[in-house]
BADRENNU-390165 format. One record per residue (C-alpha): residue in one letter; x, y, z. Coordinates in steps of 0.02 Angstrom, whole numbers, plus 32768, in hexadecimal, padded with zeros to 4 digits. Layout:
N
R type    u    v    w
R    A    X    Y    Z
...
***
This chain:
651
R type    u    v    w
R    X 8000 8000 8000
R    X 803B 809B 7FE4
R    X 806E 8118 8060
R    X 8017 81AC 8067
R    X 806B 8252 8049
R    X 80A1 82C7 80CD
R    X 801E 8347 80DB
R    X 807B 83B5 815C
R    X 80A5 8480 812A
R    X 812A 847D 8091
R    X 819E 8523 8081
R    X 8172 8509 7FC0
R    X 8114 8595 7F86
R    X 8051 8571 7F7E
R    X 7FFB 854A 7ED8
R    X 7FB1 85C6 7E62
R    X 7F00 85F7 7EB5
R    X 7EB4 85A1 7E2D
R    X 7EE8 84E4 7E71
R    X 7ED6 850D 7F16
R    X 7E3D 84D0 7F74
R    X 7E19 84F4 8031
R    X 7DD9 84A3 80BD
R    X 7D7F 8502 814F
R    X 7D8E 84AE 81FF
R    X 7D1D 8524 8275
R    X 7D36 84E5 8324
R    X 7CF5 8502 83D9
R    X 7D3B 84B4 8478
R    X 7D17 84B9 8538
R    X 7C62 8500 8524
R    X 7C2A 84C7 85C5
R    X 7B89 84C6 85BB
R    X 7B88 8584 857C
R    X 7B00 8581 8504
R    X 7A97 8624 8530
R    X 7B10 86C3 8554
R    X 7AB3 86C3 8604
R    X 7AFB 86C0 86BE
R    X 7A86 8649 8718
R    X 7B01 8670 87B5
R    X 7AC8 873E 87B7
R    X 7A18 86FA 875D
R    X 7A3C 8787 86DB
R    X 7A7F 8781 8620
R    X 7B41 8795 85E7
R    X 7BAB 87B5 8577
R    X 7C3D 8772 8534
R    X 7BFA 86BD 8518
R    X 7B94 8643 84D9
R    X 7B86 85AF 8461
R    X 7AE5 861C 841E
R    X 7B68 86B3 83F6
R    X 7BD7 8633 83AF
R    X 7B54 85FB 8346
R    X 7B44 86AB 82E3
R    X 7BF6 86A0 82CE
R    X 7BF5 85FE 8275
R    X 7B52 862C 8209
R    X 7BD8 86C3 81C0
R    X 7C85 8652 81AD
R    X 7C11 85C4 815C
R    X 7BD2 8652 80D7
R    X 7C7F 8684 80C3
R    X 7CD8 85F0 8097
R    X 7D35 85D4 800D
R    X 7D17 8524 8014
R    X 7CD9 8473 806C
R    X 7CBA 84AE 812E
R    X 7CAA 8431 81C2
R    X 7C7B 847D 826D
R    X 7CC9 8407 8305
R    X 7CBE 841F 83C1
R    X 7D4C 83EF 843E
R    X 7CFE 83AC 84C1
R    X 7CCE 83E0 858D
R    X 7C16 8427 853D
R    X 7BB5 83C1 85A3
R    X 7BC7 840E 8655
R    X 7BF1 84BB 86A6
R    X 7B49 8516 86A6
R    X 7AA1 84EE 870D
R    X 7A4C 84DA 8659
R    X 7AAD 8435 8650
R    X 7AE6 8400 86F4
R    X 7A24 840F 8741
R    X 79EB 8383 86A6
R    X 79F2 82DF 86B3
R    X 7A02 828E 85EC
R    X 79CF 81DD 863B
R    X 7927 8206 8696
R    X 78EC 82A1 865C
R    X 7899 8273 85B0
R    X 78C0 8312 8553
R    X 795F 834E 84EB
R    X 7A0D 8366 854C
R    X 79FD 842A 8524
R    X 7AAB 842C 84E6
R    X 7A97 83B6 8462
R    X 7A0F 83EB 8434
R    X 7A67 848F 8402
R    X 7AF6 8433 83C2
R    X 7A8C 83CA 834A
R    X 7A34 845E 8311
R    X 7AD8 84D2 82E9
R    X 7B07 8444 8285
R    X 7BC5 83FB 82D1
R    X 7BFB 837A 8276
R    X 7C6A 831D 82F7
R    X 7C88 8342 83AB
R    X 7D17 82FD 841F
R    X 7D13 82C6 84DD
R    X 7D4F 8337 855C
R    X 7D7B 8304 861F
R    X 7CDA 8359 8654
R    X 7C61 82FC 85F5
R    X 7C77 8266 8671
R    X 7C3E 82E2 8718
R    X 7BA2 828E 86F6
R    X 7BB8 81DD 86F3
R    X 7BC3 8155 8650
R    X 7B00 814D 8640
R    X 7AE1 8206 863C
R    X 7B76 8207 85D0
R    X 7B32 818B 8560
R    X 7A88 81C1 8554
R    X 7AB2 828B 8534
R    X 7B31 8233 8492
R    X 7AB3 81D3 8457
R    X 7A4C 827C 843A
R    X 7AD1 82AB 83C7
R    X 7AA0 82B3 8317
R    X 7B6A 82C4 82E8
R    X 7BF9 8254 8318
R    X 7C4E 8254 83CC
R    X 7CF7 820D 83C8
R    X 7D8F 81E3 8457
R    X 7E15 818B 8421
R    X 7E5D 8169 84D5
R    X 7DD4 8141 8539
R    X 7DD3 8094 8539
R    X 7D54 800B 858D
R    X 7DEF 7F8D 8571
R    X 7E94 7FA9 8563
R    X 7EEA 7F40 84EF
R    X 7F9C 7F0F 84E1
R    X 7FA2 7F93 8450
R    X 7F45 802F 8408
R    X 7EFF 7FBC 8385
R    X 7EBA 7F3F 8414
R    X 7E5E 7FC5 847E
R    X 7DA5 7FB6 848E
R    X 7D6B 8084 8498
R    X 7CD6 80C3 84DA
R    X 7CA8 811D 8445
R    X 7CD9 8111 8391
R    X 7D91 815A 83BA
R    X 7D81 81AD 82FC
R    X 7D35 81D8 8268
R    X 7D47 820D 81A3
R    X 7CC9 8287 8170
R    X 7CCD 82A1 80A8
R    X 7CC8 834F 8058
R    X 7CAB 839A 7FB3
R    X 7D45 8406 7F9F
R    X 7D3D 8496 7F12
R    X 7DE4 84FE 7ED8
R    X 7DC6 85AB 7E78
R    X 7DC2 855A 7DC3
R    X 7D17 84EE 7DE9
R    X 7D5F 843F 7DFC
R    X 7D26 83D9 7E8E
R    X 7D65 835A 7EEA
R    X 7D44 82E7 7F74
R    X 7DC1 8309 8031
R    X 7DA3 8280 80AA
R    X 7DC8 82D1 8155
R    X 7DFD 825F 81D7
R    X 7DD3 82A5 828D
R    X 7E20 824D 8322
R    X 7DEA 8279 83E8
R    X 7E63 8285 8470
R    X 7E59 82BE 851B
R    X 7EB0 82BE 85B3
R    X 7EE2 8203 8606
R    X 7EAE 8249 86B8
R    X 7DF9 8258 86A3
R    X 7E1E 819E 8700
R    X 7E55 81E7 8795
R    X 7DE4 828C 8789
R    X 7D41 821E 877C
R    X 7D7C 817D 87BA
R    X 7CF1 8191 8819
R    X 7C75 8183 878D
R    X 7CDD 8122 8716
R    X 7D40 8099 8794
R    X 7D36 7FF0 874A
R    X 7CEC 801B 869E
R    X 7D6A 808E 864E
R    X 7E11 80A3 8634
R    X 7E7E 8119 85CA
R    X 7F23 8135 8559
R    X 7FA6 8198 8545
R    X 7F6A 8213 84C3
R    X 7FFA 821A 845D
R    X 8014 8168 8467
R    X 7F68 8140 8437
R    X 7F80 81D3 8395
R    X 8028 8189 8361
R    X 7FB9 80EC 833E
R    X 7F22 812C 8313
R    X 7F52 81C0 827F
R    X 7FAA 8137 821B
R    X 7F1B 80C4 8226
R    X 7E8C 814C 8202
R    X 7EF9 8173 8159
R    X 7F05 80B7 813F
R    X 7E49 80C6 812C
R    X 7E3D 8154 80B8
R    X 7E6A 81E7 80FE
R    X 7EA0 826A 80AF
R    X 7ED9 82E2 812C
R    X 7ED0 82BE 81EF
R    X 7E9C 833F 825D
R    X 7EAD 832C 832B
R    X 7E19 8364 83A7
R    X 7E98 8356 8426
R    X 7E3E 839E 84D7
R    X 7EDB 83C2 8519
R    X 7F4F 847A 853F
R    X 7FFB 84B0 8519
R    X 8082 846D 8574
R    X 8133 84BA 8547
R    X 818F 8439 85C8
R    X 81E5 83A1 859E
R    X 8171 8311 8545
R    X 8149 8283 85A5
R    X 80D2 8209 85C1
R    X 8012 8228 85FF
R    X 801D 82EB 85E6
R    X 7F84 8335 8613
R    X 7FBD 83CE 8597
R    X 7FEE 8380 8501
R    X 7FD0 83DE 8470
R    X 807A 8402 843E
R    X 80C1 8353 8443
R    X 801D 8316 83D5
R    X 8046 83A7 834B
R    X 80F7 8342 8330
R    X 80A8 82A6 8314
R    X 80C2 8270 8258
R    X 8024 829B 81ED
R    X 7FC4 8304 8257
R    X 7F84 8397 81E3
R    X 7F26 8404 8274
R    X 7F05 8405 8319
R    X 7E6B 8449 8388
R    X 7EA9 845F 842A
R    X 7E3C 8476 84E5
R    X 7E32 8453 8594
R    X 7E90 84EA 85CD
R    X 7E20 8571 8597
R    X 7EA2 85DB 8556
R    X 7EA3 8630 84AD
R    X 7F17 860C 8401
R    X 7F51 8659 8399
R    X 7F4F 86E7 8411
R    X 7F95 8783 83B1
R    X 7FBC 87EA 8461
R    X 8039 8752 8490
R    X 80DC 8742 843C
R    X 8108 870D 8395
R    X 815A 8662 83B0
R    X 8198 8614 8455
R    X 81C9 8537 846F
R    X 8158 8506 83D4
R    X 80CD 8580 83ED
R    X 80BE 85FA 8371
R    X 8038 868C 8378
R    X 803E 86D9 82D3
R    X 8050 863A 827D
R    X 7FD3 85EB 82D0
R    X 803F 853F 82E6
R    X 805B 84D1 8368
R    X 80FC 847D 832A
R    X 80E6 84D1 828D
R    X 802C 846D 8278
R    X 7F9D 84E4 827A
R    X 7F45 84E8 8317
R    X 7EB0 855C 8365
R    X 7E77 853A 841B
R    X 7DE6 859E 842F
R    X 7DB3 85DA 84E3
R    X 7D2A 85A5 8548
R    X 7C81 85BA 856B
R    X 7C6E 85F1 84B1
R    X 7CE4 867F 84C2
R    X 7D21 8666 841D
R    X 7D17 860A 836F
R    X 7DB4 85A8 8337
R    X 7DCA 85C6 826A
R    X 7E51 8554 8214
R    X 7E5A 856A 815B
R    X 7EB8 84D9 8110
R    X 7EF5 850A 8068
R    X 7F0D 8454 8001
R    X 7F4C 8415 7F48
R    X 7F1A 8379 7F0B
R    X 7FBC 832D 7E93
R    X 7FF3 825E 7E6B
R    X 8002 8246 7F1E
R    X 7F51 8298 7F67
R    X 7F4D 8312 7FCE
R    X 7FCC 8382 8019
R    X 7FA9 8424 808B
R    X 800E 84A4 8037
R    X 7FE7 853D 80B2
R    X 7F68 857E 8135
R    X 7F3A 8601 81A4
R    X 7EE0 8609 824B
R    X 7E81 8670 82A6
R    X 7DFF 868D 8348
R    X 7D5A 86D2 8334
R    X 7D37 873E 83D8
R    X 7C6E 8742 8413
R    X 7CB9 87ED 844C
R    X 7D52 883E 841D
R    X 7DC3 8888 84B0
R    X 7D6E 8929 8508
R    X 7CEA 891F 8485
R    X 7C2B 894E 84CE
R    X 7BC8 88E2 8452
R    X 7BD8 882B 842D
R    X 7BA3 87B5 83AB
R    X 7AEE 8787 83B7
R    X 7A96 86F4 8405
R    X 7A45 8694 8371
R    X 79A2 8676 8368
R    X 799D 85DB 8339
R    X 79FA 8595 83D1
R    X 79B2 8606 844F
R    X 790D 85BD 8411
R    X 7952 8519 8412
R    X 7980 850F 84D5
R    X 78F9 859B 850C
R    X 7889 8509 8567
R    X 7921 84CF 85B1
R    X 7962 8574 85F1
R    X 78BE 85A9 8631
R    X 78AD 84FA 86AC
R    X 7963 8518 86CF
R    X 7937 85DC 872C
R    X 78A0 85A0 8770
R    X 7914 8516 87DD
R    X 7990 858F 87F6
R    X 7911 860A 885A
R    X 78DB 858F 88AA
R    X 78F2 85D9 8975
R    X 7962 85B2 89EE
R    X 7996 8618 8A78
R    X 79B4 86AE 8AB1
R    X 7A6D 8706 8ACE
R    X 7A94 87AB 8B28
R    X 7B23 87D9 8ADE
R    X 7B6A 87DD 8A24
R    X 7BC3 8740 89EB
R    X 7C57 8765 8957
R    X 7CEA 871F 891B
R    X 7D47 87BB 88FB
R    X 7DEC 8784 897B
R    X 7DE1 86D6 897F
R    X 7E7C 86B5 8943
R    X 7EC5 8714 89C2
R    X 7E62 870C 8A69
R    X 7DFE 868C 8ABE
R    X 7D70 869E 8A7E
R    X 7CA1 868B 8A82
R    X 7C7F 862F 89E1
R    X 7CFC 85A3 8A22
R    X 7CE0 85A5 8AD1
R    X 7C22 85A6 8AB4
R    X 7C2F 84F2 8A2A
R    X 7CD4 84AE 8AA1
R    X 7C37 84B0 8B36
R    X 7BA8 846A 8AD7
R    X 7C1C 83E1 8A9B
R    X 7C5C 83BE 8B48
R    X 7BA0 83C1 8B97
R    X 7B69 8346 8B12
R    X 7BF9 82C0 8B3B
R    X 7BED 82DE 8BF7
R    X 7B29 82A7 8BE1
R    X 7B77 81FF 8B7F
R    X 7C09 81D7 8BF6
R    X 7B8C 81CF 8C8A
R    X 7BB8 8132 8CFA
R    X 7C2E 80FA 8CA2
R    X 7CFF 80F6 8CC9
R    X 7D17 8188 8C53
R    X 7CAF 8211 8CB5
R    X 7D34 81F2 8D3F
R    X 7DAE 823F 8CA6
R    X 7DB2 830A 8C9C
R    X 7D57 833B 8C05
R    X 7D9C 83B3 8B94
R    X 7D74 83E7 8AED
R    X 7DDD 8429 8A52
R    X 7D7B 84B2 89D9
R    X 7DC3 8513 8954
R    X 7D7C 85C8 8924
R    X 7D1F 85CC 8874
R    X 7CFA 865B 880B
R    X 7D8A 86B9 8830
R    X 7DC8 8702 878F
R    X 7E53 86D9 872C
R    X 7E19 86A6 8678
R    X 7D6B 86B4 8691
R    X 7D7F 877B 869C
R    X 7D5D 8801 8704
R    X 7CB5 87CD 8726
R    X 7CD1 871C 8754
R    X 7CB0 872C 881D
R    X 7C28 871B 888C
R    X 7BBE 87A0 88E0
R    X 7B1A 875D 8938
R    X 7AD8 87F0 898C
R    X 7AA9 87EB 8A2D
R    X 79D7 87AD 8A47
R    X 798E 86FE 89E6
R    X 79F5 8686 89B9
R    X 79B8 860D 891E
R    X 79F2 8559 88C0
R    X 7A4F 85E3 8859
R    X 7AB2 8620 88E1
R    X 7AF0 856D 890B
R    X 7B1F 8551 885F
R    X 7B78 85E9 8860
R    X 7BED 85B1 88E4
R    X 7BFB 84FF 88B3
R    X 7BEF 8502 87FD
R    X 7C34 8450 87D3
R    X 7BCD 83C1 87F3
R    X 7C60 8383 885C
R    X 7C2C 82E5 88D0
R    X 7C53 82ED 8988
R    X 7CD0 827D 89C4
R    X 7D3B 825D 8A69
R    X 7E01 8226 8A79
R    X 7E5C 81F4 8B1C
R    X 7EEE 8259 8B2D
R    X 7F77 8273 8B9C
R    X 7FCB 8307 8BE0
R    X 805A 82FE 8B61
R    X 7FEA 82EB 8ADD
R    X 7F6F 837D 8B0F
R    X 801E 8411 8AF4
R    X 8048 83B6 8A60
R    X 7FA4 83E7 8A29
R    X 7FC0 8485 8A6A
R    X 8059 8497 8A19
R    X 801B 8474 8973
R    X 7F99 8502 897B
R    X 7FE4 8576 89B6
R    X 8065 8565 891D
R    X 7FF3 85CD 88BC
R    X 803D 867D 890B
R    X 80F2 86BA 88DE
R    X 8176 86C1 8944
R    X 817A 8768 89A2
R    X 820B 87CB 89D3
R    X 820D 8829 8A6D
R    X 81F7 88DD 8A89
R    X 81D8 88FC 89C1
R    X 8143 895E 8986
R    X 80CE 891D 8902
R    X 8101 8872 88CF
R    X 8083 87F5 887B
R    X 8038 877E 88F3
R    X 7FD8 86F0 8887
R    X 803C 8678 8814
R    X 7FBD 867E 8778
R    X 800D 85CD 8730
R    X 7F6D 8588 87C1
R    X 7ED0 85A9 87A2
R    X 7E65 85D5 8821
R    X 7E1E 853D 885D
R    X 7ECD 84E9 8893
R    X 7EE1 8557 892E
R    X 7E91 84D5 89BF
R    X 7E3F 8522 8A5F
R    X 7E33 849A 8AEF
R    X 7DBB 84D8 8B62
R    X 7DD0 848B 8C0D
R    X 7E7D 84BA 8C24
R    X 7EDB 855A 8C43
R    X 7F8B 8584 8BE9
R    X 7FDD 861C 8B9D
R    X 8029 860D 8AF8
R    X 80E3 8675 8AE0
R    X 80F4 86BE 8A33
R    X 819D 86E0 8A53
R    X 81D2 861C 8A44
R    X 81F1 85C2 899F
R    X 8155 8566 896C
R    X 8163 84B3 8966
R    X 810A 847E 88CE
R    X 80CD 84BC 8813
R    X 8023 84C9 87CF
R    X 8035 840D 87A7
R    X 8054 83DC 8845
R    X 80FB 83B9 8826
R    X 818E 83D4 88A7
R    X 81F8 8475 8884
R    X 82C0 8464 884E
R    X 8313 848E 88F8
R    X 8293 844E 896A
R    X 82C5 83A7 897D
R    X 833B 8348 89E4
R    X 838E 837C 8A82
R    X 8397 8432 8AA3
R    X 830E 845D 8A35
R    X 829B 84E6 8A62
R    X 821A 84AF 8AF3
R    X 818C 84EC 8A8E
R    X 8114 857F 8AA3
R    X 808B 8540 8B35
R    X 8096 8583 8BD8
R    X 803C 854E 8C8A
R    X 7FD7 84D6 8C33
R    X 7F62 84A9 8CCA
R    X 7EB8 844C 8CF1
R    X 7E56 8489 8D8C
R    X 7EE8 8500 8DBF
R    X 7F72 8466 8DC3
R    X 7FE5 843F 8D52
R    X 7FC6 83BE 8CD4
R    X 803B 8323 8CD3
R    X 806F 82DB 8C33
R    X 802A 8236 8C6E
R    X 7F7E 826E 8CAB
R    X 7EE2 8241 8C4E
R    X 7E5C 828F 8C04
R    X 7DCB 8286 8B8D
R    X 7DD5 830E 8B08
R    X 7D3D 833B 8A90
R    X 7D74 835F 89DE
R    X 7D0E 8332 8936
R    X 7D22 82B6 88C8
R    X 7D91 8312 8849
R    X 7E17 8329 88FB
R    X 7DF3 8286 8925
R    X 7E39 823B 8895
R    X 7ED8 82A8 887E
R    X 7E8C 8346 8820
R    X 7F04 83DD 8803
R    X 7F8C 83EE 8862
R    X 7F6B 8379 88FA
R    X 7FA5 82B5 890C
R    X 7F1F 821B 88EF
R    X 7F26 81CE 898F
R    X 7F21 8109 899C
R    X 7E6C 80D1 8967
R    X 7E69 8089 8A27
R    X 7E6A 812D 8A61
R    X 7DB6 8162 89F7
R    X 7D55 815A 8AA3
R    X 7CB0 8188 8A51
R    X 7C7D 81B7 898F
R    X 7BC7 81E3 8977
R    X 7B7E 821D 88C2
R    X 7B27 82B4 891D
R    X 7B6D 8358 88CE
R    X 7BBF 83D1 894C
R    X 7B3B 8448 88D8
R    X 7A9C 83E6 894C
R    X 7B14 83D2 89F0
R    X 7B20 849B 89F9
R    X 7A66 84AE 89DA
R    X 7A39 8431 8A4C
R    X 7AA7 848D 8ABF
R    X 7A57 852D 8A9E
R    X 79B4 8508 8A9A
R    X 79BF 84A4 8B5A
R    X 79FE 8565 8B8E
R    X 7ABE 850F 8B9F
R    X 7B03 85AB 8B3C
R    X 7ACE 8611 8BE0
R    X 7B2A 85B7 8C53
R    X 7BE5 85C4 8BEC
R    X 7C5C 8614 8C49
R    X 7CC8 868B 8BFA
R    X 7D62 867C 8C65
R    X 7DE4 8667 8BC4
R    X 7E45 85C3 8BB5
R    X 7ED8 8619 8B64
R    X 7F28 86B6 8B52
R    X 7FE7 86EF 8B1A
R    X 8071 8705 8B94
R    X 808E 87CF 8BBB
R    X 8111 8839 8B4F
R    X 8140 88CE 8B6E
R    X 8155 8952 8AF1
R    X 8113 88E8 8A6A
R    X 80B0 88E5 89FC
R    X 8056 888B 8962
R    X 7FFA 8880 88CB
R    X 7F49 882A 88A9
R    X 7EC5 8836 882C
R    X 7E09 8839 8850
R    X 7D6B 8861 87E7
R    X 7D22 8908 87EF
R    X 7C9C 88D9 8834
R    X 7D00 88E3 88F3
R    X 7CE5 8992 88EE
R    X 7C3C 896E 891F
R    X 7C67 893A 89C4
R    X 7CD4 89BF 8A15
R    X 7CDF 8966 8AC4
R    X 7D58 88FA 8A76
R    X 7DD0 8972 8A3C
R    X 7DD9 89AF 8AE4
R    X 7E04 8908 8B28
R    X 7E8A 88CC 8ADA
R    X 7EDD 8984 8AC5
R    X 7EBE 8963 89FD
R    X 7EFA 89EF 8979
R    X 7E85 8A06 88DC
R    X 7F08 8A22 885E
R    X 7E79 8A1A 87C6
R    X 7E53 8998 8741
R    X 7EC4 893C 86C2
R    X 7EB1 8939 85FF
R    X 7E4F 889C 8626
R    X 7DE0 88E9 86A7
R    X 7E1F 8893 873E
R    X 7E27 8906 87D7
R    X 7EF0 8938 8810
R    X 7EFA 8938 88B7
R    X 7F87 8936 894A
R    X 7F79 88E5 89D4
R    X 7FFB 88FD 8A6B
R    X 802B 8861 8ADB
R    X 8040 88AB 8B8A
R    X 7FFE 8864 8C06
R    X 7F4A 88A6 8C13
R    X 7F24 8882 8B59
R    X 7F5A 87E5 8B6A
R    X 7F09 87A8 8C02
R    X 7E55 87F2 8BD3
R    X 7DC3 8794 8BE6
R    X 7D63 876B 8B4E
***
C-alpha cells in the first residue's frame, strides 16, 4: 500500500489561486454548558458568552467560506451552568438542552472532554445518544488492550467525514477528513468516582501515534486532532495532562483543536513565537492550531489551504484565527441567535424557576472579591455545611471519635473568567441560585483519613499559589497566576498562618520545587498549624471533608491510598450547602478565620479584585487596602499592606 504523502506546511511557495481549494474547520471548545449569554448565578443576562452568540458567528464564517466547512466542538459542553447540571438526560424525558442546541447549529463531530463524565456513564450515555453528529474519544477505553489497536473505547475513538472541496477554477473534488478525539488520561482519577471499574484511559499521544496512521489507512485524506488538552512548554513525557504541543509533532497530523485550559490561541497581544508556540503563525510545532476559550468566548477559524497532485492531498499553507463574541473593551457583542435561544428557551425557563426556588435568609453580603487572599465567607460557609453533613453520617460510629475537618477551595474568583467572575449575594433571601453560585461544580462529597503530616502538606501545596515575598518591599505581586483559583485549599477546623516570605514548596502541578528537597531544604511556608488551640502532631488523625475531584488527586494535591476514602456519596456539595442553608446551619457559622499570613512590617503587596469591591467599603477599611484603579482588562489594582492588623482581621 502506498504511503500517504506528508501533508504537513511545505516552505514551497503555494499554488496559483486557481488550484488551490480550501477547507474551513470552525471550532468551539470548553462551552460548559454556556448556551444562553445569561448569569443564572446574579439571575440577570451577560455578555461576553454564549454558544447562542457563537452561533451568529458561525452563520457569517459559513457564508464566507471559500470552500467545504465542517463545524467541530472540543469537548467539556456538557456541564458548568445550572441549564445543564439541574437535568437529568436519563429520567427526565425531554432533550439534554445542550444537544439540543448543538444538533440544531449543525456540528458535525464533537470530542470528549474530562467534564462530560461529572455526571456519571448513563447520563453520559444517554445526553450522546441525543446527538444527531458523531462523538468520538480515542483514549477512553472500556478495555485496555495490549496495544492501541486492541483497546475497546467507549465511543467510536474517530471518524472521516467526506467533503465536496471546490478551488477558484470550478473543479470539485472529494477531501475525506479524518477527526480523532483525545483528552486528558486523568479524567480516571478526577471521576474515579463515577467511572471506577468501567473505564480506563491512554496516553494521548500514545493512543494518536497509533491512531493517525490507522485513520489514513482507512481513507483519510488529512487528519485533524480534537485534542481537549492545553499548552505545555515543559519537557514531553508520558500522561501529560497538557499535551498539545507534543501531539502537533506527531507524523501526519495536519491541525489541531486544542481545550481544557480555557486559554486563547493564536492570541495576537502574546508574543510572536516562544518553545513551539507561535502567535502570528498560528502553529503549534509549526501545525496550525486554534484553542478557542470557554464558555463560548470565542470561535476557532482554521483555513486549510490544500492541492490535490499524483500523490492526493497535501496542505500547502493556512492561516488561523479567533472569532471574539466581544472584542477587548468593546460595549456590544455578537448577538444571541434566534434559533438557539428558541431552541433551549423551555429549558432555560425550568432552569430559573429552580434556581429561585427559596432558601434562607442571610444578614450580611456574601462575595468572593478576597478570597484568594483572606479567609473567607464563601469557603468557610460550604467547608461548614460539608462538615455538618458528614458529622450527621459518622454518628456512632469509630470515626466521630476523629476531629472533623473539611478542605474548600474559593470559586469565582477571577482570573480568566474576567472581571466579573466573583460572587456578590447581597445581604436578605438566599435561593438554589445562590448555592450554585458558591458551589458551581456538581462535585460529590467525599471524606479522607489524614494525618497531621499529611494535613501541612496539604497546606503547603495551597498555599504555593502566592509568590514569594520579600520583606520590607512595597508593592510586590502576591498571587502566582500559573494556579487557578480553585487550587488554593482552606481547611476549616484548624488554625495556621501561612509566611509569604518562605519558598513555596510546590508548582501548579503539584510538583515539588528544585531546591526544596533533601536535607536542608526550606521547612515550608505553614506556621502554628493547630486543632482546638494545640498543636497538631504529624501522627494524629483526623477525618477531612473534601469532594470527589480532591478525593481522587485533583489539582495540585496527592491521591491518597483508596483505603483512606472513608466515605464517597453521589450527593453534590451543590444539595449539601442547600440542605445546610435551608435547616438555618448558615446562621450558626462562625467566622473566626482558619488562616491568615504571618505579620510584615513595612511591606507591602499587590492583588487584583473585580470592581465590583468598591461596593463594600467596610472591607477596604479592614485590611488597610489601596484602590490603585482598574487594569486594561478591568480587574481592580489594589495594595494591600501585611502588618499585623491587616493580616490578622477577621473575615
Amino acid at each position: 500500500m502506498k504511503e500517504p504523502a506528508d501533508t504537513r506546511l511545505s516552505p514551497s511557495p503555494a499554488p496559483a489561486p486557481s488550484d488551490q481549494y480550501t477547507l474551513r474547520l470552525l471550532a468551539t471548545s470548553d462551552i460548559h454548558a454556556a448556551i444562553l449569554p445569561y448569569d443564572y448565578s446574579a439571575d440577570a443576562p451577560s455578555s461576553g458568552y454564549g454558544l447562542a452568540c457563537v452561533a451568529s458567528l458561525v452563520e457569517t464564517a459559513r457564508s464566507e467560506a471559500p470552500g467545504a466547512c465542517l463545524l467541530v466542538d472540543n469537548g467539556d459542553f456538557l456541564q458548568g451552568t445550572p441549564l445543564s447540571d439541574l437535568h437529568d438526560p436519563v429520567n427526565a424525558g425531554t432533550s439534554h438542552p445542550v444537544i439540543a442546541a448543538m444538533n440544531r447549529l449543525g456540528y458535525d463531530v464533537a470530542n470528549l472532554g474530562n467534564h462530560e463524565f461529572n455526571f456519571g456513564l448513563p447520563a453520559l450515555r444517554a445526553a450522546v445518544e441525543q446527538a444527531s453528529f458523531p462523538v468520538i474519544s480515542a483514549n477512553t477505553l472500556t478495555r485496555r488492550g495490549a496495544s492501541v489497536a486492541d483497546d475497546e473505547t467507549l465511543l467510536r475513538p474517530d471518524t472521516i467525514v467526506t467533503c465536496t472541496c471546490a478551488n477558484p477554477a470550478g473543479e470539485t473534488r472529494s477531501l475525506k477528513v479524518g477527526l480523532i478525539g483525545l483528552l486528558p488520561p486523568q479524567i480516571i482519577l478526577w471521576d474515579r468516582f463515577h467511572l471506577g471499574g468501567e473505564v480506563t484511559s491512554r496516553d494521548m499521544v500514545e493512543a494518536a501515534t497509533a491512531r493517525v496512521p490507522a485513520l489514513r489507512a482507512k481513507g483519510a485524506d488529512i487528519v485533524i486532532l480534537l485534542a481537549h488538552t492545553g499548552i505545555d512548554t515543559g519537557p514531553a513525557g508520558a500522561e501529560l495532562e497538557n499535551a498539545a504541543l507534543s501531539l502537533a509533532r506527531l507524523p501526519g497530523v495536519d491541525a489541531i483543536v486544542a481545550g481544557h485550559s480555557h486559554e486563547v490561541f493564536p492570541d495576537p497581544e502574546r508574543p510572536a513565537a516562544s518553545s513551539g508556540v507561535d502567535h502570528a503563525a498560528g502553529t503549534f510545532a509549526g501545525i496550525p492550531a486554534v484553542l478557542p476559550g470557554y464558555r463560548g468566548s470565542h470561535l476557532g477559524q482554521i483555513d486549510l489551504h490544500l492541492s490535490h497532485g499524483p500523490d492526493g492531498w497535501a496542505v500547502t499553507g493556512h492561516s488561523a484565527r479567533l472569532h471574539p463574541v466581544k472584542a477587548g473593551a468593546a460595549t456590544t457583542q455578537t448577538p444571541a441567535h434566534p434559533a438557539i435561544v428558541k431552541t433551549v428557551r423551555h429549558g432555560h425557563e425550568a432552569t430559573l424557576a429552580r434556581m429561585r426556588a427559596p432558601l434562607g435568609r442571610i444578614d450580611r453580603p456574601i462575595h468572593s472579591y478576597l478570597s484568594l487572599y483572606r479567609s473567607d465567607l464563601p469557603v468557610l460557609l460550604v467547608a461548614e455545611a460539608k462538615r455538618q453533613a458528614l458529622s450527621d453520617v459518622f454518628a456512632g460510629t469509630a470515626l466521630a471519635d476523629l476531629p472533623l475537618l473539611a478542605a474548600t477551595a474559593p470559586f469565582h474568583t477571577g482570573g480568566r473568567a474576567g472581571p466579573r467572575a466573583y460572587s456578590d449575594i447581597p445581604a436578605g433571601p438566599l435561593t438554589l441560585r445562590n448555592a450554585a453560585d458558591l458551589q458551581p461544580f456538581p462535585n460529590t462529597l467525599c471524606a479522607l483519613r489524614v494525618t497531621g503530616a499529611e494535613l501541612r502538606d496539604w497546606l503547603e501545596r495551597a498555599s504555593s499559589c502566592f509568590h514569594r515575598i520579600t520583606a520590607g518591599w512595597p508593592d510586590q505581586p502576591l498571587w502566582n497566576n500559573s494556579f487557578p483559583g480553585h487550587a488554593a485549599d482552606t481547611i476549616v477546623g484548624l488554625t495556621y498562618r501561612i509566611d509569604v516570605t518562605a519558598a513555596p514548596l510546590y508548582d501548579a502541578h503539584g510538583q515539588r520545587l528544585a531546591g526544596s528537597r533533601g536535607a536542608g531544604t526550606p521547612r515550608g511556608r505553614i506556621r502554628d498549624l493547630a486543632h482546638a488551640g494545640q498543636p497538631v502532631g504529624d501522627d494524629q488523625e483526623f477525618v477531612m471533608a473534601v469532594n470527589n475531584y480532591r478525593a481522587f488527586g485533583g489539582g495540585p494535591y496527592p491521591a491518597l491510598p483508596e483505603s483512606r476514602l472513608v466515605h464517597a456519596s453521589r450527593t453534590p456539595v451543590r444539595d449539601v450547602l442547600a440542605r445546610f442553608i435551608r435547616d438555618g446551619g448558615h446562621r450558626r457559622v462562625s467566622l473566626s478565620p482558619a488562616w491568615s499570613f504571618v505579620p510584615q512590617p513595612d511591606t507591602s503587596v499587590m492583588i487584583w479584585s473585580g470592581p465590583g469591591l468598591r461596593a463594600h467599603p467596610s472591607d477596604f477599611a479592614l485590611h488597610g487596602l489601596t484602590d490603585l484603579g482598574l487594569s486594561h482588562q478591568g480587574f481592580l489594582r489594589l495594595r494591600m499592606p501585611l502588618d499585623t492588623p491587616a493580616c490578622e482581621s477577621a473575615v
